[in-house]
C-alpha positions as a Markdown table, in Angstrom:
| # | Residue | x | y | z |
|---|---|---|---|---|
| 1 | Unk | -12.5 | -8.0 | -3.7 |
| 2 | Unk | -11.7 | -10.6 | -1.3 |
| 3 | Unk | -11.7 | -8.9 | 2.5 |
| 4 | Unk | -8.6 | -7.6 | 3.5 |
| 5 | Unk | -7.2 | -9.3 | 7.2 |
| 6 | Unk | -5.7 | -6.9 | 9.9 |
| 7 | Unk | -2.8 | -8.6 | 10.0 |
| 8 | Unk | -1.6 | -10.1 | 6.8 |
| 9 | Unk | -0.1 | -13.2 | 7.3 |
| 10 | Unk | 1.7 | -16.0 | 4.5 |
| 11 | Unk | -0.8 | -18.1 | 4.8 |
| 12 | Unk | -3.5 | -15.9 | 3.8 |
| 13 | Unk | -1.3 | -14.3 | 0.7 |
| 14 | Unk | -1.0 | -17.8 | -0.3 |
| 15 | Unk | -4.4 | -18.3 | -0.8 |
| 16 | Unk | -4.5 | -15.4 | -3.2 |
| 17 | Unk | -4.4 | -15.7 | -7.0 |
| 18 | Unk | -2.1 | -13.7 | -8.8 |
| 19 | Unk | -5.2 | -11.4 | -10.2 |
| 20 | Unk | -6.2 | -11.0 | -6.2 |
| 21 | Unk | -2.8 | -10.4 | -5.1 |
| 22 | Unk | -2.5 | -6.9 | -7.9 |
| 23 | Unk | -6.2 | -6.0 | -6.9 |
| 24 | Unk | -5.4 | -6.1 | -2.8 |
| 25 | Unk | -2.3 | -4.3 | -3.3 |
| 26 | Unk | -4.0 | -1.6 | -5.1 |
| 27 | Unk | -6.4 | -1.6 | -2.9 |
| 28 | Unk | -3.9 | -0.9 | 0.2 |
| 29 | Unk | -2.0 | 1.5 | -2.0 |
| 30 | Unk | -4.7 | 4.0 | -2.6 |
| 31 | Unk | -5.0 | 3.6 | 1.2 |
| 32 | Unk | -1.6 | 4.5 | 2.3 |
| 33 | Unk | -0.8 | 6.8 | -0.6 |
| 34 | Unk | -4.3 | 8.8 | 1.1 |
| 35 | Unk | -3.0 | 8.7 | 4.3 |
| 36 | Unk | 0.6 | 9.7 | 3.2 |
| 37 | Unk | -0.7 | 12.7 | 1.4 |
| 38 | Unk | -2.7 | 14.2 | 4.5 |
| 39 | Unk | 0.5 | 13.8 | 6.5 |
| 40 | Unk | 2.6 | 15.5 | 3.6 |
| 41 | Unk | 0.4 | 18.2 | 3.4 |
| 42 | Unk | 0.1 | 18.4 | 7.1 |
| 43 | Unk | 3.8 | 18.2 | 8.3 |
| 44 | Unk | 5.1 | 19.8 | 5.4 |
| 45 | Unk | 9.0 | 19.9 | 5.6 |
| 46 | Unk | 8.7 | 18.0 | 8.7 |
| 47 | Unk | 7.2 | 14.8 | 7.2 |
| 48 | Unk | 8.8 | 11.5 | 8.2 |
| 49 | Unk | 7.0 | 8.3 | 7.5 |
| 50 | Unk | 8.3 | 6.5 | 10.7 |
| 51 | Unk | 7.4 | 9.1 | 12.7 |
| 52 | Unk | 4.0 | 9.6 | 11.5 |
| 53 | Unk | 0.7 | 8.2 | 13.2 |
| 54 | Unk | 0.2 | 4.5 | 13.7 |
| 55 | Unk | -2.5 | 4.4 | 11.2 |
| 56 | Unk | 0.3 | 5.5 | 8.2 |
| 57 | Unk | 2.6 | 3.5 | 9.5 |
| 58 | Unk | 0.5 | 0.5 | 9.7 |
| 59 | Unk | -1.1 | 1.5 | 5.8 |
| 60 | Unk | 2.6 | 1.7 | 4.8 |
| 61 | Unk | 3.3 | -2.3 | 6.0 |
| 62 | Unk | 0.0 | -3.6 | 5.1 |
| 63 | Unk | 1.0 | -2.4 | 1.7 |
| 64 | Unk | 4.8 | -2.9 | 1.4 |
| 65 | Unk | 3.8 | -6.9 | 2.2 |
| 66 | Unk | 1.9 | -7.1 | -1.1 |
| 67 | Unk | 4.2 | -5.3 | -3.1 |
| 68 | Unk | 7.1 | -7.8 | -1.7 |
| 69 | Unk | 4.5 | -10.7 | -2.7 |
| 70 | Unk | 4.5 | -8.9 | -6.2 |
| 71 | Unk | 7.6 | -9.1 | -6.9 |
| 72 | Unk | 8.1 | -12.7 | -5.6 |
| 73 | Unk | 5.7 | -13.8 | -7.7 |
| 74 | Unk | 7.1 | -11.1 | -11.0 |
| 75 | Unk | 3.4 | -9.5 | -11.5 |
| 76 | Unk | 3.5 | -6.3 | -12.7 |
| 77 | Unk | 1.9 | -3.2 | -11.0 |
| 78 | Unk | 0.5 | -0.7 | -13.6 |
| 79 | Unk | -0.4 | 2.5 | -12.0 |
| 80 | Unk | -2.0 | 5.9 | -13.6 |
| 81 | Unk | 0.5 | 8.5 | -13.2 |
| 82 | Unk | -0.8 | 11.7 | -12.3 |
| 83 | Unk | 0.2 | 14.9 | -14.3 |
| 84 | Unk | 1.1 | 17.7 | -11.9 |
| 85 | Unk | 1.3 | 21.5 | -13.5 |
| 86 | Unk | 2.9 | 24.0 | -11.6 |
């Protein structure tokens, strides 16, 4: 996988092929869907995405840029779903 700026800008998504663009933004989704779960588990009925640490916040944009490029360019993201028994 292609390395992943700190900041991701237009000009470097434009660079990406379609195939790049799924792989980085599953990539930054197993990231902030990590980071998302420790605070969950952590805050409990508190949880509130803003308000979380810089780092989740930052995972959540990082990732909600490549989703937007997604769906500006109508790729589809397949994801496993987990299975949760109570």
């Amino acid at each position: 996988m292609r390395r992943v700026p700190e900041k991701i800008n237009k000009a470097w998504i434009e660079t990406l092929a379609d195939a790049e663009v799924l792989e980085v933004e599953a990539w930054l989704y197993d990231k902030f869907e990590t980071l998302d779960r420790k605070q969950k588990k952590l805050r409990g009925r508190d949880y509130n995405l803003l308000r979380g640490p810089t780092t989740l916040i930052d995972a959540w944009d990082r990732w909600s840029r490549m989703v937007a490029v997604t769906k500006s360019r109508s790729l589809v993201v397949r994801r496993r779903v987990a299975i949760v028994e109570a």
